[in-house]
C-alpha positions, 0 to 999 in steps of 0.5 A: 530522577536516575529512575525516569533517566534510565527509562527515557534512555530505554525508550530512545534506544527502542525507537532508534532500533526500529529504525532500518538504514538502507544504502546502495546503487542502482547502475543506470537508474534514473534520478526520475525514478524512486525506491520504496519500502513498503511493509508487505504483512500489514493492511494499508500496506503503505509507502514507509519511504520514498528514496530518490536516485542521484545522477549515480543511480546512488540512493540513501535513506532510513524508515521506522519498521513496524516488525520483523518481516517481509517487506515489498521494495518497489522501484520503476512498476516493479517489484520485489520482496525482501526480508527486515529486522528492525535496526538493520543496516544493509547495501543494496545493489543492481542494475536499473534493466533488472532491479529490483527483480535482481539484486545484490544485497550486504550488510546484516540482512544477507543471510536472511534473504539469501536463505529466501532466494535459495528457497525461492529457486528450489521452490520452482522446480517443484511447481511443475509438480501442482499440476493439472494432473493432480487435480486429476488423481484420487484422493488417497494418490493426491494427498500421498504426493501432497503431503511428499511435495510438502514435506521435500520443500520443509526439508529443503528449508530448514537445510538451507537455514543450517548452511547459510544461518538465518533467523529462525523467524524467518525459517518459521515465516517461509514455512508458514508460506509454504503450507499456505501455498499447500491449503492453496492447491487443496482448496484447487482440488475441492473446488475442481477435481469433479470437474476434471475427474469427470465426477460432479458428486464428488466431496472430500473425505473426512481424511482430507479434511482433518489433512487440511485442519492440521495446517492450520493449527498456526491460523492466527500466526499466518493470517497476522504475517501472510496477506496470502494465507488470508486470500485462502481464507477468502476463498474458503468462504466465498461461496458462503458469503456469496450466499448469505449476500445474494438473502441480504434485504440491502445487497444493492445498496450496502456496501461489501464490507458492511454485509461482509461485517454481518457474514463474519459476526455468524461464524463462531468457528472463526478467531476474532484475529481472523475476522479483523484481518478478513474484514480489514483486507475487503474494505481496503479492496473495495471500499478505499475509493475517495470517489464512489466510497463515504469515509464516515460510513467505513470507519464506522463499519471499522470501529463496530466489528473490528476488536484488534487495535494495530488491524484498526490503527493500520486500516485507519492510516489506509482511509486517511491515505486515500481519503486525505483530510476531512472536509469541514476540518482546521487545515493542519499549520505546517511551517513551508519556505517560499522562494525567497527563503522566508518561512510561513504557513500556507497564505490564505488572503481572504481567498479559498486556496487551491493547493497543489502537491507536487515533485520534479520527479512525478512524469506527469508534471511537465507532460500533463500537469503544467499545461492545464493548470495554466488554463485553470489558473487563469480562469480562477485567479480573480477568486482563488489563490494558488498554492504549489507545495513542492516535495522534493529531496533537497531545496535546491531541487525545489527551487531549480523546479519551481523556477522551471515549471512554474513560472509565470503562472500566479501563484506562492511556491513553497518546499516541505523541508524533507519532501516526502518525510516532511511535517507537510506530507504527514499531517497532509497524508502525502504519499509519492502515489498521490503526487500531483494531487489537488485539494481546496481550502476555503477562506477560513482554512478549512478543509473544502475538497477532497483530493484530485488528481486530474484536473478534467475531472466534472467534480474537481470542476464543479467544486472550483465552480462552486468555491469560486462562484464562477462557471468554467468552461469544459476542461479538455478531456484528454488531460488526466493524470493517472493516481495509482493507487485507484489503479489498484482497484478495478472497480475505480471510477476514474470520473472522467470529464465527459 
């Protein structure tokens, strides 16, 4: 019994350590905007935590990091990378105009990331230097300034590492990154120096390639940690591929990752690792759309071709953000509190439900949501319930909003206790990006929709319609509320009503 004692104690320690705490203030920010985590390497490259603001421009959380390594720190559209070790404590702070593009940060992640900024500022006076004048110049003149340019920047790294102390791993990391950067403006030069040089038969010798292939002898390590090491990847077989699709029977109605899936499968030379993470990056780049894409037919071609199980369990919490639940599917039971204070599961009443995930601080609420959806209500109430799931930091939040947003329009309020962190957002794969978002439940509590995010949209329509029995009359096209994450993808449908 000590034996199981002793492991059980082990474990908790494990999972407690994974765990990074993150304070600070942003001055001047705004309770309207939040903070997240995201973990920069990975292939869903999902939100781990979506901290809010007080009035202060105070903020506080804590999130489960899956490794050491660099992760993106977003705050009002804008962006920055930061470096993390699990069971790290850190303050961050700096000012709502220039955060977090400026910060100040304490704690035991400051060596790492002042060695990172200190790399970063040297770096740039060497940019100048990867210029449309090299792409010019012979090939023994470019690879000598190459091969000079990137052995000042090594040296710059490891003597920054020696004053300001940082972790070897991530000494290897930026290094990493560098040859990246390298391999990079190599590929540049193959692709264009005929071009530029006036001579369109020119190809590289055997000296820059062997050049080329001894930056890659960590290929494994830096296309697991480095989404731009894979981008160099991509670029290097995209000619090929485009090739191989143009003799593709099916080109015009498989879907990229499925040819890509058999393009890859032809090149021996490359790792299986490669291949994992190569074909991960393109389904999450053009196959994670809920509206043009079928779940089952990509996580088909996920399961087939990819070996890797933490590419495939990363991949899959990607298709679950974007896709959300299955349709046909039990509704997950989470317990919710009403306005009264009572707890339950969502209430069904012989009714299919339309569910609404909404937060105080998403702009769109007020401006674009509420308006709309009293016209929707409305028109449906006789025939389906309403079902507004609030996700808000605290209850009294939750309340205060409810109250102020939804009143008089029919309907249950409930709070999922935690808001983002809830038992509600998980089961439900709630992300801040898919806030507001809608989906139907039938009678039964099944699954019956996928997610929306405007209610004009002709499909959200045409499954109220169909759900309800009634026929709507045309939903003002001018409201729409925007979802991120298809933002992302520019080959998005955004199904407007027309």
């Amino acid at each position: 019994m000590k034996k199981y004692l002793v492991l059980l104690l082990i474990a908790l320690m494990v999972v407690s350590c994974s765990k990074i705490k993150v304070e600070g203030n942003v001055k001047g920010g705004s309770p309207l905007e939040r903070i997240e985590f995201i973990e920069a390497s990975g292939v869903a490259t999902l939100p781990l935590v979506n901290i809010g603001l007080d009035e202060k421009g105070n903020f506080k959380g804590e999130f489960k990091a899956p490794k050491n390594g660099m992760y993106a720190m977003t705050y009002a559209g804008k962006m920055n990378f930061i470096y993390l070790k699990k069971g790290q404590t850190l303050n961050i702070s700096g000012d709502a105009a220039t955060f977090p593009e400026v910060y100040k940060i304490e704690g035991d992640a400051k060596k790492n990331n002042d060695f990172i900024t200190a790399t970063q500022k040297y770096l740039e006076t060497y940019s100048s230097k990867l210029n449309m004048q090299m792409l010019q110049k012979k090939e023994p003149e470019f690879l000598a300034d190459i091969k000079k340019i990137h052995s000042d920047l090594e040296k710059n790294l490891e003597e920054n590492a020696d004053k300001l102390g940082a972790d070897s791993e991530v000494v290897k990391l930026k290094k990493d990154e560098l040859t990246t950067n390298i391999l990079t403006f190599l590929v540049q030069y193959q692709s264009t120096h005929g071009q530029v040089s006036g001579d369109p038969s020119f190809k590289v010798t055997k000296n820059f390639t062997d050049y080329e292939k001894t930056l890659t002898e960590n290929n494994d390590r830096m296309v697991e940690n480095l989404p731009v090491y894979r981008n160099y990847l991509l670029n290097k077989v995209g000619q090929d591929f485009q090739t191989y699709a143009e003799k593709q029977t099916d080109k015009n109605t498989a879907s990229m990752s499925a040819i890509f899936a058999r393009f890859l499968s032809t090149h021996k030379d490359l790792s299986q690792k490669t291949k994992d993470y190569l074909l991960a990056f393109v389904i999450a780049k053009f196959d994670l759309n809920p509206y043009t894409s079928e779940v089952e037919k990509v996580k088909k071609i996920s399961d087939e071709y990819i070996k890797d199980s933490e590419v495939k369990k990363d991949l899959n919490s990607a298709i679950n953000a974007v896709f959300g639940l299955k349709k046909g599917e039990e509704a997950p039971k989470v317990s919710l509190t009403k306005l009264d204070g009572k707890s339950g599961n969502l209430e069904l009443n012989s009714k299919p439900t339309l569910v609404m995930s909404y937060a105080s601080w998403n702009p769109y609420i007020g401006q674009s949501t509420i308006p709309v959806l009293k016209e929707v209500v409305n028109f449906y109430k006789s025939k389906v319930n309403f079902a507004f799931v609030n996700l808000d930091d605290t209850k009294d939040q939750f309340t205060k909003t409810a109250n102020a947003l939804l009143k008089g329009i029919p309907g249950t309020s409930y709070y999922a206790d935690g808001g983002l962190q809830s038992d509600y957002a998980k089961k439900f794969f709630i992300y801040g990006f898919k806030i507001p978002g809608f989906f139907l439940l039938d009678k039964d509590g099944k699954v019956a929709s996928q997610t929306f995010y405007n209610l004009g949209d002709a499909k959200f329509v045409e499954e109220m319609n169909k759900i309800s029995g009634l026929q709507a009359p045309t939903v003002n096209p001018q409201a729409q509320l925007q979802n991120e994450l298809l933002q992302q993808n520019p080959n998005a449908d955004s199904a407007k009503t027309k």
